[in-house]
MIGU-390236 format. One record per residue: x, y negated, z negated of N, C-alpha, C in turn. Coordinates in steps of 0.001 Angstrom, whole numbers, plus 500000, padded with zeros to 6 digits. Atoms other than C-alpha are relative to their C-alpha. Last residue first. Layout:
BEGIN
XYZXYZXYZ...
***
This chain:
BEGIN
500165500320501157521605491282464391501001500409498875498825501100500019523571492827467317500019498981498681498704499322500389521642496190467105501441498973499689500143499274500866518130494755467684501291500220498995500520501032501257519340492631470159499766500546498239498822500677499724520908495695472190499496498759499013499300499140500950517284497322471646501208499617499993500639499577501437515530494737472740500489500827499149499677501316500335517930494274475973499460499580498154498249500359500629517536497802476405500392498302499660499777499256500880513787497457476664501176500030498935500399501173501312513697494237478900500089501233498564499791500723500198515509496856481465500123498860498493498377499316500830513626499465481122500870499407499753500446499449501246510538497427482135501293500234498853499422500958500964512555496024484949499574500049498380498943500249500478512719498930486292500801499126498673499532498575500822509461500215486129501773499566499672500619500445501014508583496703487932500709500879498228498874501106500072510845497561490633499755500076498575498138499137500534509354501061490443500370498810499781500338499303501820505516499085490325501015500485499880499773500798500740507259497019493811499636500735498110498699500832500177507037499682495311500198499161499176499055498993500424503679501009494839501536499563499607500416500464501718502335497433495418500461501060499398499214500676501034504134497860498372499528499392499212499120499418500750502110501011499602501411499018499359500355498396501387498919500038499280501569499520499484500822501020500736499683496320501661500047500924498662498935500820500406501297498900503800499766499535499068498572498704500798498671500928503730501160499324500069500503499851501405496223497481504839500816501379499254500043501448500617498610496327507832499479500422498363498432500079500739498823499603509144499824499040498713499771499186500786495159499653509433501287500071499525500740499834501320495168496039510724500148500824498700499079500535500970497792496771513145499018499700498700498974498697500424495395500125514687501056498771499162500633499537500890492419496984514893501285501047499171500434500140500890494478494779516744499526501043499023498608500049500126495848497158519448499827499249498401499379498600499968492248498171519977501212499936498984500507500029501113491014494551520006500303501556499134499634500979501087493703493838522428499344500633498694498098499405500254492798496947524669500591499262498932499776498780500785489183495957524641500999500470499632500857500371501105489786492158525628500001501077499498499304500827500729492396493466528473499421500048498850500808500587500572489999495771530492500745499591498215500200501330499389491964496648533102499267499483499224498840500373500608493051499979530711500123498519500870499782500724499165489322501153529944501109499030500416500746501727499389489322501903526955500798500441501405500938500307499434489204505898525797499399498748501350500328499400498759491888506717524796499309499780500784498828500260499476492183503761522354500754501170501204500035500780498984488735504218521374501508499899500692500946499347499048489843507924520322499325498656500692499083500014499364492687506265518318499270500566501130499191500935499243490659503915516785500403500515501100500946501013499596488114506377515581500740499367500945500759498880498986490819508681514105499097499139501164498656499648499480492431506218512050499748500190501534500009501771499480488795504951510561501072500491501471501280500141499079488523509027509875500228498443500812499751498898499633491837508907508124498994500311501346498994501032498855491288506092506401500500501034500986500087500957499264488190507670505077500893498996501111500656499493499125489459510954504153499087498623501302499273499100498544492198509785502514498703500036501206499137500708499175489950507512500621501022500481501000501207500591499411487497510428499707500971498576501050500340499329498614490510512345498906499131499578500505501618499990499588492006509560496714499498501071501032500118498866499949495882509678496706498736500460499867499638499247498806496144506396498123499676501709499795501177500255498973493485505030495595500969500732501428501210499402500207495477506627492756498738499691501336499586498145499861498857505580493917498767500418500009499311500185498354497578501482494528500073501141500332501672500059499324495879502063491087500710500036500890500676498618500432499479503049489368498694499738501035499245499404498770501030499998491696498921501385499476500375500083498313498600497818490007500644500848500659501636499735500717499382499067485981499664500047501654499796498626499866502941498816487130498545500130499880500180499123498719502179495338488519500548501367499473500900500239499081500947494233484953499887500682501341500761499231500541503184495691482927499323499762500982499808498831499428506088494044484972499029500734499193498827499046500831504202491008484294500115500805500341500547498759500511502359488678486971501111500720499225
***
């Protein structure tokens, strides 16, 4: 993929984190979990797992967001980068 490319993806990655409908949803999901996760029953293994599961999941997917963010600065970097190199060529002709 080109550094145009994942800047273009990290930009969406920002825009869907900063989403208030998506806030509001992962947020709610969040919520949910953490109220089963009061809730279970603590001899009752299978629920507790799927619990413990579900809260790495959510991590799992904002993470997932937020290094496509990341990586779009790398990207940003390298942008600037291939720039000066163009312009340094430019100038060496």
């Amino acid at each position: 993929m080109s550094p145009e490319q994942r800047r273009w993806k990290a930009e969406d990655a920002k825009a869907l984190l900063d989403n208030p409908i998506f806030k509001s949803v992962f947020k709610a999901a969040g919520d949910y979990v953490e109220a089963k996760a009061l809730s279970c029953d603590p001899d009752n293994k299978d629920a507790a797992q799927r619990v413990i599961l579900t809260k790495q999941l959510l991590a799992a997917v904002e993470r997932e967001i937020r290094r496509h963010i990341d990586d779009g600065a790398v990207a940003e970097f390298q942008i600037a980068e291939l720039e000066k190199r163009k312009l340094l060529n430019i100038f060496r002709r």
